[in-house]
C-alpha positions as CSV (number, residue, x, y, z in Angstrom):
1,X,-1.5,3.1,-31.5
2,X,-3.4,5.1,-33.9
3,X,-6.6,6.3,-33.0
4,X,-9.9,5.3,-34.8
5,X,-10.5,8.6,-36.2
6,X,-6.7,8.9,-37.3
7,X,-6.9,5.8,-38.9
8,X,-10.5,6.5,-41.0
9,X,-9.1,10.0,-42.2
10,X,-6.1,8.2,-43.7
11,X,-8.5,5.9,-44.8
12,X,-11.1,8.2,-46.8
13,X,-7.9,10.1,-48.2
14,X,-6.4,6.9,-49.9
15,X,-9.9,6.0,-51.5
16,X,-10.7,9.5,-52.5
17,X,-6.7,10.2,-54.1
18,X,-5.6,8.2,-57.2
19,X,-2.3,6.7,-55.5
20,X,-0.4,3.8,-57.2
21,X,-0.4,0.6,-55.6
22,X,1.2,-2.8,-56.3
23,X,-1.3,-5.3,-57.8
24,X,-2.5,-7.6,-55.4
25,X,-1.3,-11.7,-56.2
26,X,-3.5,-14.7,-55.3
27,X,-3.3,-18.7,-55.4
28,X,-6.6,-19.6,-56.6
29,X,-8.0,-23.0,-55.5
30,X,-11.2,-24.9,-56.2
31,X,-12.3,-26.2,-52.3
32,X,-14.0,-29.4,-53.5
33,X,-17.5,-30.6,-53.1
34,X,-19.6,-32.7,-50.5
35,X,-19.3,-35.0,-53.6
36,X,-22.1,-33.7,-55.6
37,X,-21.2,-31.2,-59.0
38,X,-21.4,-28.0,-57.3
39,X,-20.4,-25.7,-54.7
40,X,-20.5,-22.4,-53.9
41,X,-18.7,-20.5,-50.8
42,X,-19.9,-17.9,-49.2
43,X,-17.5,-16.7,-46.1
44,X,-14.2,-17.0,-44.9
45,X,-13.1,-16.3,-41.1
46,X,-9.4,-15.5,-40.0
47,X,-8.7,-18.6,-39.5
48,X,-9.3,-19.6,-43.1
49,X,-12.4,-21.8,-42.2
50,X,-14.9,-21.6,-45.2
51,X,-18.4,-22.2,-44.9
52,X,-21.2,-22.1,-47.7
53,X,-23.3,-25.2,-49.7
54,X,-22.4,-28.1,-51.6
55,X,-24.5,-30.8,-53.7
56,X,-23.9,-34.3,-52.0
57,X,-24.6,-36.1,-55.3
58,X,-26.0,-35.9,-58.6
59,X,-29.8,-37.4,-58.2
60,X,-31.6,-34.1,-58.5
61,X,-33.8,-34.8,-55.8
62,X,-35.0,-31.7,-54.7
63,X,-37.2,-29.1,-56.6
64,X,-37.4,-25.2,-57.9
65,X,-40.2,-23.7,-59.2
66,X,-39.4,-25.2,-63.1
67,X,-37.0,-27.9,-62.6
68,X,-35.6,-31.0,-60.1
69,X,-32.0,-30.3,-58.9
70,X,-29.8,-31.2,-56.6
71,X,-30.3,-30.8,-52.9
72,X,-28.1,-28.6,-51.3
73,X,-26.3,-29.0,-48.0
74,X,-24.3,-26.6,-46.0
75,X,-20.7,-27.5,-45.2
76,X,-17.5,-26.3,-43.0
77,X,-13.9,-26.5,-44.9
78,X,-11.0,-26.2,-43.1
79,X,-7.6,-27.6,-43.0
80,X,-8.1,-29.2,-46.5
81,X,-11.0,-31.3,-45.3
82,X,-14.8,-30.0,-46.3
83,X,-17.4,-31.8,-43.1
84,X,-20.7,-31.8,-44.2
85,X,-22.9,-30.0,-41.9
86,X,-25.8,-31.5,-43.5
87,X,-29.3,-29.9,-42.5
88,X,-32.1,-29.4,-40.2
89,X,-35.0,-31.3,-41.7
90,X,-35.5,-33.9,-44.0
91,X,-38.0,-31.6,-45.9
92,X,-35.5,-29.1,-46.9
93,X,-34.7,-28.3,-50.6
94,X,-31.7,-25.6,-50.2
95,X,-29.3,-25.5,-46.5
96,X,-26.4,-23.1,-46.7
97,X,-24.0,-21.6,-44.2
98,X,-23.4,-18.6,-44.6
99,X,-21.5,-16.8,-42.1
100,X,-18.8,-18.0,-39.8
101,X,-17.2,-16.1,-36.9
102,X,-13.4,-16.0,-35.2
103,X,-14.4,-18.6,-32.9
104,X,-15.5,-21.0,-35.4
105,X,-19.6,-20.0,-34.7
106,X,-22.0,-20.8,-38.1
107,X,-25.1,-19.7,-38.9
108,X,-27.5,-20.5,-42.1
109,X,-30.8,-21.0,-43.4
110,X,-32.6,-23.5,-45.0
111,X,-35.1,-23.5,-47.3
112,X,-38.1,-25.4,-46.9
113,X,-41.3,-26.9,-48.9
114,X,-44.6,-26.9,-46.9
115,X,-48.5,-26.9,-47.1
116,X,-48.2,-23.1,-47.9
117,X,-45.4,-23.1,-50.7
118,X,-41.8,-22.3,-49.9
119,X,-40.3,-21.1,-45.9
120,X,-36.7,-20.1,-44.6
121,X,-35.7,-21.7,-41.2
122,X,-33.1,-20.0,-40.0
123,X,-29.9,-22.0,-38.8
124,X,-27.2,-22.4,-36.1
125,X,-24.6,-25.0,-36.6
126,X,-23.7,-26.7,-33.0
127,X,-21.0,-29.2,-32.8
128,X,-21.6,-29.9,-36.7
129,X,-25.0,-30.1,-36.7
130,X,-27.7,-27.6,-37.8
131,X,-30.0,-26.4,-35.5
132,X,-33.5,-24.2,-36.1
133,X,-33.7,-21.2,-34.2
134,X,-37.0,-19.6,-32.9
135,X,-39.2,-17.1,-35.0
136,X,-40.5,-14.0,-33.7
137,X,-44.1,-15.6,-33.8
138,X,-43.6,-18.9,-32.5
139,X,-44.9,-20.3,-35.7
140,X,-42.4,-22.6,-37.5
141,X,-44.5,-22.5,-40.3
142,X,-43.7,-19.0,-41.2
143,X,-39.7,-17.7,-42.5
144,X,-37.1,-16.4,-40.5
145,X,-33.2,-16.2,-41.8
146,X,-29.9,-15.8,-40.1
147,X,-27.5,-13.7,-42.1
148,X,-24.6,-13.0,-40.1
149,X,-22.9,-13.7,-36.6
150,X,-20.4,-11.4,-34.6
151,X,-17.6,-12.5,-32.2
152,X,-19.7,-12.4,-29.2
153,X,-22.1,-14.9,-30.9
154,X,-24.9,-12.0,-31.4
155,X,-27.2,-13.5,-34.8
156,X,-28.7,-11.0,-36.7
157,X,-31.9,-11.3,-39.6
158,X,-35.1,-11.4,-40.2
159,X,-38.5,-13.4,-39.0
160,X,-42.0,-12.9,-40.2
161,X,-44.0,-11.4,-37.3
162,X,-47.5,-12.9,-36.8
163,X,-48.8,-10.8,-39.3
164,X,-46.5,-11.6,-41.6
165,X,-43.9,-8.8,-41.9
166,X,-40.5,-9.2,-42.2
167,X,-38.9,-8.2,-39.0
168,X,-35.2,-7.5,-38.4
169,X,-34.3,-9.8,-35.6
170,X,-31.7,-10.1,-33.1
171,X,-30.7,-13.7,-31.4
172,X,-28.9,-13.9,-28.2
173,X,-28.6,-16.7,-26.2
174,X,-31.1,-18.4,-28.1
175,X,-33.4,-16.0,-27.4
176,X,-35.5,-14.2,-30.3
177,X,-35.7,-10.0,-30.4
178,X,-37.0,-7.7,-32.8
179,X,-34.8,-4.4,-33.5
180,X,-35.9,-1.1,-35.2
181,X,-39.7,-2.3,-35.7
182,X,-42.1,0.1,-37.9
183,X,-45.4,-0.7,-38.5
184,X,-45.4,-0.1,-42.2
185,X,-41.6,-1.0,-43.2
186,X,-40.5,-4.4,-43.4
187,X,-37.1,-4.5,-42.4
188,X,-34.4,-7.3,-42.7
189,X,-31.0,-7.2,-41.3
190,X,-28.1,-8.3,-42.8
191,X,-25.1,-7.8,-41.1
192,X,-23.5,-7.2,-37.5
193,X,-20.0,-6.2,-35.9
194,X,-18.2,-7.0,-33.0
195,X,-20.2,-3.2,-31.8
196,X,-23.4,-4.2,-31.9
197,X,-24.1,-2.1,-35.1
198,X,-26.5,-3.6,-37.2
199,X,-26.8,-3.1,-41.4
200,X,-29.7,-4.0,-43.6
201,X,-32.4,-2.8,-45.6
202,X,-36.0,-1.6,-45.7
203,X,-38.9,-1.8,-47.8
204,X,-42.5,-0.9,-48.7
205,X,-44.7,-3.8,-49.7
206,X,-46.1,-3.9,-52.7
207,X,-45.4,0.2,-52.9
208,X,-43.1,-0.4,-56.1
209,X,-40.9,1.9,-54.2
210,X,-37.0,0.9,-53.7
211,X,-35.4,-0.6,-50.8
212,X,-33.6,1.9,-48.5
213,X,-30.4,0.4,-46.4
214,X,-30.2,1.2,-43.0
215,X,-27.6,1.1,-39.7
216,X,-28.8,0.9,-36.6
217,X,-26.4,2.0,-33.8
218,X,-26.2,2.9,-30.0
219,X,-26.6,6.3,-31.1
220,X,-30.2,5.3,-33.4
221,X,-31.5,4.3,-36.4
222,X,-29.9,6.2,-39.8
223,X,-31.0,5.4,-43.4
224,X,-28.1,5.4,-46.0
225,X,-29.7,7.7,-48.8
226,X,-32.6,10.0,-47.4
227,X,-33.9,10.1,-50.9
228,X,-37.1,7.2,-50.7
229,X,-37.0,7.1,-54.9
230,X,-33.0,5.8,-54.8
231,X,-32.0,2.3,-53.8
232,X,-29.8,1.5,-51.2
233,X,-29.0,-1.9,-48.8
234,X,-26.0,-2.6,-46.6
235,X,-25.0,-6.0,-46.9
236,X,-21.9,-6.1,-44.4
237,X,-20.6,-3.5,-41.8
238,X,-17.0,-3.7,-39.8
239,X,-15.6,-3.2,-36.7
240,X,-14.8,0.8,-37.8
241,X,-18.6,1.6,-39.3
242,X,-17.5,1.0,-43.3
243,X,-20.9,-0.8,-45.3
244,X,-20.6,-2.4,-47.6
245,X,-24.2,-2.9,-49.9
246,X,-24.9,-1.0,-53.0
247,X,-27.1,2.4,-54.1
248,X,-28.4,4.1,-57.1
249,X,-27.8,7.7,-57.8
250,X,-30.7,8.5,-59.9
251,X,-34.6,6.9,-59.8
252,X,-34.6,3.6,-61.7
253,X,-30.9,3.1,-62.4
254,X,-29.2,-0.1,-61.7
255,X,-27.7,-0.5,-58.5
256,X,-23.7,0.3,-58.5
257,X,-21.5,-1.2,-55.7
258,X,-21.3,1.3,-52.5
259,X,-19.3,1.7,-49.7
260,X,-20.4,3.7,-46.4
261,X,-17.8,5.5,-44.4
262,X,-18.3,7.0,-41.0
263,X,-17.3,10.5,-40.9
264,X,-15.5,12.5,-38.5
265,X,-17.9,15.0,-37.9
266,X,-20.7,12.3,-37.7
267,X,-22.8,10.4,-40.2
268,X,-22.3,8.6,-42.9
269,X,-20.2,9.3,-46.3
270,X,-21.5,7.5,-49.9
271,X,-18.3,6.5,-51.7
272,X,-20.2,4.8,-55.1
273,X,-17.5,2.5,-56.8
274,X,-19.7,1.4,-59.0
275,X,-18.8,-1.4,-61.7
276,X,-16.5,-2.9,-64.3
277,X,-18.4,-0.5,-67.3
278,X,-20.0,2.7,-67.3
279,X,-22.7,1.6,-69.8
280,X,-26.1,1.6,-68.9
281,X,-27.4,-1.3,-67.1
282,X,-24.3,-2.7,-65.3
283,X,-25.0,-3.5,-61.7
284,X,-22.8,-4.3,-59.2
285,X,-23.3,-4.9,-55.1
286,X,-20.4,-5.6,-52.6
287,X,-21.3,-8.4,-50.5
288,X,-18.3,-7.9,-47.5
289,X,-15.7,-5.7,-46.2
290,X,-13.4,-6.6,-43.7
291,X,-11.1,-4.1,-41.8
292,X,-9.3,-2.6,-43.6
293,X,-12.1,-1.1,-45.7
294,X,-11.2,-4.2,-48.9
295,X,-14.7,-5.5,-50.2
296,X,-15.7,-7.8,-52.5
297,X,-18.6,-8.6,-54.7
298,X,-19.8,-8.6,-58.3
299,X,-20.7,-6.3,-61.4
300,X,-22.1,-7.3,-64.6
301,X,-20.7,-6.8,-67.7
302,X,-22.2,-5.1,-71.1
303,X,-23.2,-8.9,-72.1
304,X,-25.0,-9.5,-69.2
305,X,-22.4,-11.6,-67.5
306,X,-21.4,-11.7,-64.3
307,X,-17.4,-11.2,-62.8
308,X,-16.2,-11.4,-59.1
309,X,-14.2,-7.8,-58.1
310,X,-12.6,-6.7,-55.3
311,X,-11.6,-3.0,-54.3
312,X,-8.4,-2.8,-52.4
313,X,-6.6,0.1,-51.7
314,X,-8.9,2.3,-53.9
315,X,-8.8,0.3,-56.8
316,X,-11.5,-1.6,-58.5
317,X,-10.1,-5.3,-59.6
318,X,-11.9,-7.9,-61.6
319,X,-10.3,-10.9,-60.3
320,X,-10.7,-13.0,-63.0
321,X,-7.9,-10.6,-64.2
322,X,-5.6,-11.7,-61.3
323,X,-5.4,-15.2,-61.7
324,X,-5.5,-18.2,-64.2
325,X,-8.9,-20.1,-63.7
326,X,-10.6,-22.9,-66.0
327,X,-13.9,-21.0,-66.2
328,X,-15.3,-17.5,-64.9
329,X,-15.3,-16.1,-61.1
330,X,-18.7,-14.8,-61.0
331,X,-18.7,-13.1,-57.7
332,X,-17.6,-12.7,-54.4
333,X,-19.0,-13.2,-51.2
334,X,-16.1,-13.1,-47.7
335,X,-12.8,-11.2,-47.6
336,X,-11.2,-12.0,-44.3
337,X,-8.0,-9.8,-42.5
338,X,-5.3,-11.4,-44.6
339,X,-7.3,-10.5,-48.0
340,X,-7.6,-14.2,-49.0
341,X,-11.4,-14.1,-50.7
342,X,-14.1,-16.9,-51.5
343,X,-16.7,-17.2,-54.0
344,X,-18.2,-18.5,-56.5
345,X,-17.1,-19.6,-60.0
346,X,-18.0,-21.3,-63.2
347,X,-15.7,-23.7,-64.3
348,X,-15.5,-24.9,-68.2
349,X,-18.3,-27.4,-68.1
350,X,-20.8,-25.2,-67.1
351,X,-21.0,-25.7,-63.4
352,X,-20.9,-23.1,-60.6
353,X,-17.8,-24.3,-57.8
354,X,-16.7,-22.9,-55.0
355,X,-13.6,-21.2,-55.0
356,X,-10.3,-19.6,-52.5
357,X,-8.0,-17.1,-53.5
358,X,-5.4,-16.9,-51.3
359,X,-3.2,-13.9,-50.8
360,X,0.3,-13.9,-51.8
361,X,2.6,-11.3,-49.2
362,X,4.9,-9.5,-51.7
């Protein structure tokens, strides 16, 4: 067997070299609703099992800052069949799941109205059901969000302390921990592997300064660009230290979709894919990476649209170019081992869906 440093060297070399590769095929499917209009999914485990949010129903009972809508539940889909994992409170507006595990483990959020404007609860889904898990002040009325899970069950995010500051949190166990605190920086985690490495971003209240992405590992705490005037945020990190996220390059650009490799000789090496255009103004993120250094996401295009890509083998796909759908994929969110991604699409009536694409073996 290969060893992990062999294996990242031949990495970097195929993403830094122009080789030609085959054109990845996919089945495309539309997963279905809870029985509402829209869908959206928003990760996909090895297993296939897709979790994200679905409307229930067309009533428009629940209500943004300009307009009723629909509510929004969070669901499981596997095997064909989407259960609705419904939500934690009657009260909430929004419930989505938005990571799942290898074992089958969910986590979520949901968003909340209250006395004090809008909250985020953050979510584990037991035996089908959600569940709220603890804040780091004991205060329910204030936010906290899972974002992602790793095979051990370890939950990583965010809470508001008592005073208010977004904290990246660790739960284990149940239990509530904050990780990498700083009394001026409020910090939010986004994603953790089956290491213990945790991904996220930081930022400077009201500074008008840009968020800086972060990793935290065994061996500390390293910022992805050093620079405090350029962006950066790491959305997802795997088993072999790749993030995923997005970064800027000069002072007020617009972000450009990033990926983070580990090097060799230690730290960190920015590989900015960037977008579908070069123009001005096209932004892009990835959103996941899974391990073999694939990641999906979005960019914009010059009109201000939005397209799902995927980089695969060093080369920068807009799916929409891959396979034949009624609408627009508009971005996506989980690529699991086999390459078989989920999103987001809109279909020719206007409405956003949730989508598969399935990869074809050649």
């Amino acid at each position: 067997m290969k060893s992990v440093t062999t294996w990242l060297s031949a990495i970097s070399l195929g993403v830094f070299t122009s080789t030609a590769t085959a054109t990845p095929l996919y089945q495309f499917e539309d997963i279905g609703t809870l029985g509402g209009p829209e869908a959206a999914a928003l990760d996909i485990n090895d297993s296939g099992s897709i979790v994200g949010w679905s409307s229930r129903d067309n009533k428009h009972e629940c209500t943004t800052d300009t307009s009723d809508v629909n509510c929004h539940f969070a669901f499981l889909y596997h095997n064909g069949q989407m259960l609705d994992l419904g939500t934690a409170s009657a009260i909430a507006q929004h419930t989505e799941a938005s990571r799942i595990n290898r074992h089958g483990d969910i986590i979520g959020y949901q968003q909340e109205t209250s006395s004090n404007g809008w909250h985020y609860v953050a979510l584990q889904f037991v035996d089908g059901k959600a569940q709220a898990l603890p804040t780091l002040s004991g205060d329910s009325g204030l936010s906290a969000v899972a974002t992602d899970i790793n095979d051990s069950g370890d939950i990583v995010g965010w809470s508001d302390s008592s005073d208010q500051q977004d904290t990246a949190v660790i739960w284990q166990q149940g239990q509530i921990s904050a990780v990498a605190i700083h009394e001026s920086f409020f910090r939010r985690a986004l994603a953790n592997n089956n290491l213990g490495d945790i991904a996220g971003f930081e930022y400077e209240r009201w500074s008008g300064k840009p968020n800086r992405g972060f990793v935290l590992t065994p061996d500390g705490f390293t910022q992805l660009q050093s620079a405090e005037e350029l962006w950066s945020d790491g959305w997802e990190i795997n088993d072999y230290g790749m993030i995923a996220g997005s970064s800027t390059l000069r002072p007020f650009s617009s972000v450009q979709a990033t990926i983070w490799y580990p090097s060799v000789a230690g730290g960190l090496t920015q590989h900015v894919v960037g977008g579908l255009s070069d123009q001005p103004g096209i932004e892009s993120i990835f959103f996941d990476i899974n391990r073999s250094g694939s990641a999906v996401g979005f960019s914009t295009l010059p009109n201000g649209n939005g397209r799902a890509i995927a980089f695969i083998q060093g080369e920068l796909y807009d799916l929409n170019n891959l396979v034949e759908v009624e609408g627009t994929l508009t971005t996506a969110n989980g690529i699991n081992r086999h390459g078989d991604i989920v999103g987001s699409y809109i279909n020719h009536q206007g409405i956003e869906r949730a989508y598969l694409l399935r990869a074809i073996a050649e």
